[in-house]
N, C-alpha and C positions, 0 to 999 in steps of 0.2 A: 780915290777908289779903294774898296776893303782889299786888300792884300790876301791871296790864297792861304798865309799863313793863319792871320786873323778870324779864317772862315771856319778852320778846325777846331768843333766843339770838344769840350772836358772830357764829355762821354758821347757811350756810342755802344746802338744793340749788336748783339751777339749772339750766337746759339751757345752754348757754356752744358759741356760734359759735367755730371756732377755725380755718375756716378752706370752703373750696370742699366744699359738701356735708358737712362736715365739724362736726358737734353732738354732744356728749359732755356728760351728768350729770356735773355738779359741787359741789363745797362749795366756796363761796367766802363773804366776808364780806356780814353782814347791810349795805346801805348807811345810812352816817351822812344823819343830816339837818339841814338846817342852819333859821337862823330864816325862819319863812314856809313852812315845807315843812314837808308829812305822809310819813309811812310808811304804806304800804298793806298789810295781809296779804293776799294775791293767794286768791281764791277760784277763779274761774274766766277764763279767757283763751284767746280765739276764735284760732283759725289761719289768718290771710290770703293770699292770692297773693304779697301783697307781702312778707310775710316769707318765704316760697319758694323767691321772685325774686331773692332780693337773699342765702338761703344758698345760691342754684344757681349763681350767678355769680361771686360774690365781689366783688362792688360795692363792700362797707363793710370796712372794715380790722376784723381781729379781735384781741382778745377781744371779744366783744357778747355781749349776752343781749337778743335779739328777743321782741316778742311785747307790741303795742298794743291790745287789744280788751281790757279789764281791768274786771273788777267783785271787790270784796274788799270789806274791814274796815278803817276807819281804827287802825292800835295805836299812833300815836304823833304827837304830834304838837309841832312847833317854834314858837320865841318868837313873839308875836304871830298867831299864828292866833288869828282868832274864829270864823270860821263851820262850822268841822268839829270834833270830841271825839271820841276815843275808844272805839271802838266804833261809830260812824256807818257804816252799809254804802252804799257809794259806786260810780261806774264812774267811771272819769279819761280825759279824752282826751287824745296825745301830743302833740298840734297846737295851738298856741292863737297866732296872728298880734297883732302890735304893734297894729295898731288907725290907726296914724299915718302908716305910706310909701309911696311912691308907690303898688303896687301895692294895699295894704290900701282906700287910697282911690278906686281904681280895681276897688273889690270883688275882685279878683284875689287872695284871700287863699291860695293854696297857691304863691304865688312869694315873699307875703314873707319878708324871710332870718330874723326870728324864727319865723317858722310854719316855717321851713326845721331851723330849731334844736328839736331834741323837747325835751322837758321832762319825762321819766321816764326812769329808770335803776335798774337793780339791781345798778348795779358795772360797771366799764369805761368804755366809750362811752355816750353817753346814746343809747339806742334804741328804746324805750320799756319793757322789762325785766319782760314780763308773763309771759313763762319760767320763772318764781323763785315763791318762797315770800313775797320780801316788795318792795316796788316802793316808789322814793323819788320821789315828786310835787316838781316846783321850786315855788318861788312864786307865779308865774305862772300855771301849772297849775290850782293851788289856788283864785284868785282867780277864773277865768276858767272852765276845763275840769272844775272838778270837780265831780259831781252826785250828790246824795242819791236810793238807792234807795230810793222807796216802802216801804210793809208790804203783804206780799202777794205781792210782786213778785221774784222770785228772782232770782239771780246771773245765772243762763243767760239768762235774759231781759235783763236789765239790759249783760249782753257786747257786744250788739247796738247800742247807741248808733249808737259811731261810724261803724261799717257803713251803718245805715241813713243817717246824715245824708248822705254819698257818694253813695247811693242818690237823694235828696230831689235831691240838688244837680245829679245827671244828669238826670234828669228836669225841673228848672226849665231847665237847661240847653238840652232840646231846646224847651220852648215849646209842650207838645201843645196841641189846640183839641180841643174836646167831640167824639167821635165819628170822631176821625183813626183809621187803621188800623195798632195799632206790630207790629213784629215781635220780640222777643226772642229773640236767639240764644245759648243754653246757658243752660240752667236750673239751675245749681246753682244756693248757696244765695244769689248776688249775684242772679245774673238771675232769681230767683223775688221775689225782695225790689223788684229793678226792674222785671216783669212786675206785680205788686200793685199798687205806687205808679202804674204807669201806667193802669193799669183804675180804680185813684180817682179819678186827673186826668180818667176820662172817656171815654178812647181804648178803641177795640178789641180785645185783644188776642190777638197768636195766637204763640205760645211753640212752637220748636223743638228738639231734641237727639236725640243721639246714642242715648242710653241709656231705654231706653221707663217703665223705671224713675221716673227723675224725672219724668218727663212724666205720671204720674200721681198724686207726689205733688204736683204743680202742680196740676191735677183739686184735688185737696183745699184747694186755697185760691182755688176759684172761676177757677181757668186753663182753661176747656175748648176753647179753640180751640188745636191741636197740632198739632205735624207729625214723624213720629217719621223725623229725619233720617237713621237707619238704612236707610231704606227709600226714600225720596223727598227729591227738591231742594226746599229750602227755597224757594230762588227760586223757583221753574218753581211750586209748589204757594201759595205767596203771590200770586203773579200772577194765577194761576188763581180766586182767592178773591176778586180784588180788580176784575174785570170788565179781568183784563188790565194792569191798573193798575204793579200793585206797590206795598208798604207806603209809607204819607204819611210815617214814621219807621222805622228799626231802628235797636234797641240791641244792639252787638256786646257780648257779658259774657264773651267764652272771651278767653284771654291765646292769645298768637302774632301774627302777621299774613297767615296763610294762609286765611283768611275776610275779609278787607276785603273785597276783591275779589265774593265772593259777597254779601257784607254790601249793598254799592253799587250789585250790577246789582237785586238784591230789591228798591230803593227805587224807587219814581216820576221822573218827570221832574219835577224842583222840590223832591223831598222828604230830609227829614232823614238823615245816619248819625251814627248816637254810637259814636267808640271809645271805650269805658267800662276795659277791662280789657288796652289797650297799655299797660304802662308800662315792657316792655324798649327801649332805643334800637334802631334798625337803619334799613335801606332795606326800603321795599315797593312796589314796580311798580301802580298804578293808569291807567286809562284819563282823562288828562287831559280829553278830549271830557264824559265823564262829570260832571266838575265845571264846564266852559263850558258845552257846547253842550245839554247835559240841565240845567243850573241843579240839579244836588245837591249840596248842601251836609254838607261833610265839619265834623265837630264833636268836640270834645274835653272829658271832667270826668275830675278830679285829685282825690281827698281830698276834706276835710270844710269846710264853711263854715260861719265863727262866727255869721254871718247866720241859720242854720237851725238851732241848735243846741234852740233852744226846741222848734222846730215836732218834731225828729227826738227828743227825750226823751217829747213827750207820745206821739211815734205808739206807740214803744216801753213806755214807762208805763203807760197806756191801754191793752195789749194790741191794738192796734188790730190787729195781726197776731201769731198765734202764735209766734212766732220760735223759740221752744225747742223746736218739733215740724219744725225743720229741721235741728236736730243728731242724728246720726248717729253718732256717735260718743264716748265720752267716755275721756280717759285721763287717770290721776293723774302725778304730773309725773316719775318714778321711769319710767314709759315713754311721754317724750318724743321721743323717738327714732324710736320702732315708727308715733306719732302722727304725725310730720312729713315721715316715708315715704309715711304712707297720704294725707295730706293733699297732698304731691308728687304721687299715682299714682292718682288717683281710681277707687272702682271702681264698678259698676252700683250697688251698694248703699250707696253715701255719699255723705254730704251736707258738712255743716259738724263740720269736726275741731275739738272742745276740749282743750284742756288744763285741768286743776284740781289746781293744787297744794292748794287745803282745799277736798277732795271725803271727807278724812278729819278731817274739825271732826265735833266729837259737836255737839250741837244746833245746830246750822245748816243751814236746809234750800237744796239745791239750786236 
């Protein structure tokens, strides 16, 4: 019988960054592995902001093959691995911090320069490489970042890891108290996921957007305080709720910096904002009075922490939220392309954009 090693061909498509907005299907080589390092066959892989962000700008020098949110098939695996084989269905995170420098010690794990260094690749740059057919885990990774998916538990679901732990970490980050009043602004599929966790932590929640659409599949996972910002200010209608007040917390979840601004006056005197979803550089004009003389506190979460890595695999594992009833979309990786347009361009009727290079594996279910 052919041996799972022997079934791994030379090459293998890809979506391949080559440049500003610029992704084109490729055949490029399967990546080698070295000792202490798996090869993943890539099932499914979630579409972030941040990969977006980074092919809208031209941030990262190309060739790259992007794409971090990964759940697959272990098919190979290098000298001294013991705790994964072949065949093991797995989600990998790109991030995994040294454990030892300054910043790691200072819990600050998304500055230190190994969490800075990704540790997946499917050829080129290492960028996390979930784009592809097949993704080469470093050692590190392996050791540290790599998680067995349950039985039961599907790929789609299992995509979700690292997303949520980002999720976990803004939310520890702002510090809710039982019964604060949060505001979430933009409800795709981050800020439904950070609208959730904060109605667990306790908090009030009352969720706004654009598109009335999501604001009712928010409704579906116990969000029923809305504000459909089509229609009505956030602010003005939060204040209004809140005996005048304004939200005790908002989490800003839309990328830009043309909502700070509204993001800050929505809060209290005294109370929280989370840029959750800044992560282009620039300048943004705020009302400094607003941080003295009102005491609101401007707040900031980056990525995932290995601190929560436990807590974000059970909330995911456990089902604790449906997560695969926020994808919206699914495409096989042959139209990556059409995916990472619609993922760019949101429309009223999308959520969270996949990719699935083995969306065509005979028995393996989604």
């Amino acid at each position: 019988m052919e041996s799972e090693l022997e079934r791994i061909p030379a090459t293998m498509k890809a979506a391949v960054y080559r440049g500003v907005n610029d992704v084109r299907l490729e055949e490029v080589p399967v990546p080698e592995i070295g000792a202490g390092e798996i090869l993943v066959r890539v099932h499914t892989c979630g579409i972030c902001g941040t990969d977006l962000k980074k092919i809208s700008t031209g941030s990262h020098s190309a060739p790259r093959i992007f794409g971090h949110e990964t759940a697959g098939v272990v098919a190979k695996t290098g000298e001294g691995v013991r705790n994964f084989a072949v065949g093991d269905r797995v989600m990998v995170f790109h991030h995994i911090p040294c454990g030892e420098c300054y910043y790691c010690r200072n819990k600050t794990f998304a500055q230190c320069a190994t969490y800075k260094k990704v540790g997946c690749t499917a050829g080129f740059e290492p960028s996390g490489g979930g784009f592809s057919q097949y993704v080469r885990v470093m050692d590190w990774i392996v050791q540290k970042g790599t998680v067995r998916i349950p039985e039961g538990i599907s790929f789609e679901q299992a995509s979700f890891v690292e997303p949520v732990n980002t999720c976990i970490k803004g939310i520890e980050t702002l510090r809710l108290k039982p019964e604060e009043t949060v505001l979430v602004i933009g409800q795709g599929p981050i800020g439904m996921i950070l609208a959730v966790l904060a109605k667990k932590a306790g908090a009030r929640v009352i969720t706004s957007d654009l598109y009335p659409e999501r604001l009712r599949i928010a409704k579906g996972f116990g969000l029923n305080q809305t504000i459909d910002a089509s229609k009505a200010d956030a602010g003005q209608t939060v204040c209004a709720m809140t005996e005048g007040r304004g939200a005790d917390a908002t989490i800003l979840a839309v990328g830009g910096s043309g909502l700070i601004r509204p993001a800050i006056d929505a809060t209290r005197p005294g109370g929280r904002i989370l840029l959750f979803a800044q992560t282009a550089r620039g300048e943004v004009t705020i009302d400094p009075a607003a941080v003295c003389v009102d005491e609101k506190t401007l707040l900031g979460s980056y990525s995932a922490s290995v601190e929560l890595q436990e807590e974000s695999v059970r909330f995911v594992m456990n089902r604790e939220m449906d997560l695969e009833r926020l994808i919206s979309h699914r495409f096989p990786l042959e139209k990556s392309e059409e995916a990472l347009r619609l993922a760019a361009h949101p429309q009223p009727d999308s959520m969270k954009v996949v990719i699935q290079p083995g969306s065509t594996w005979e028995g393996n279910p989604l």
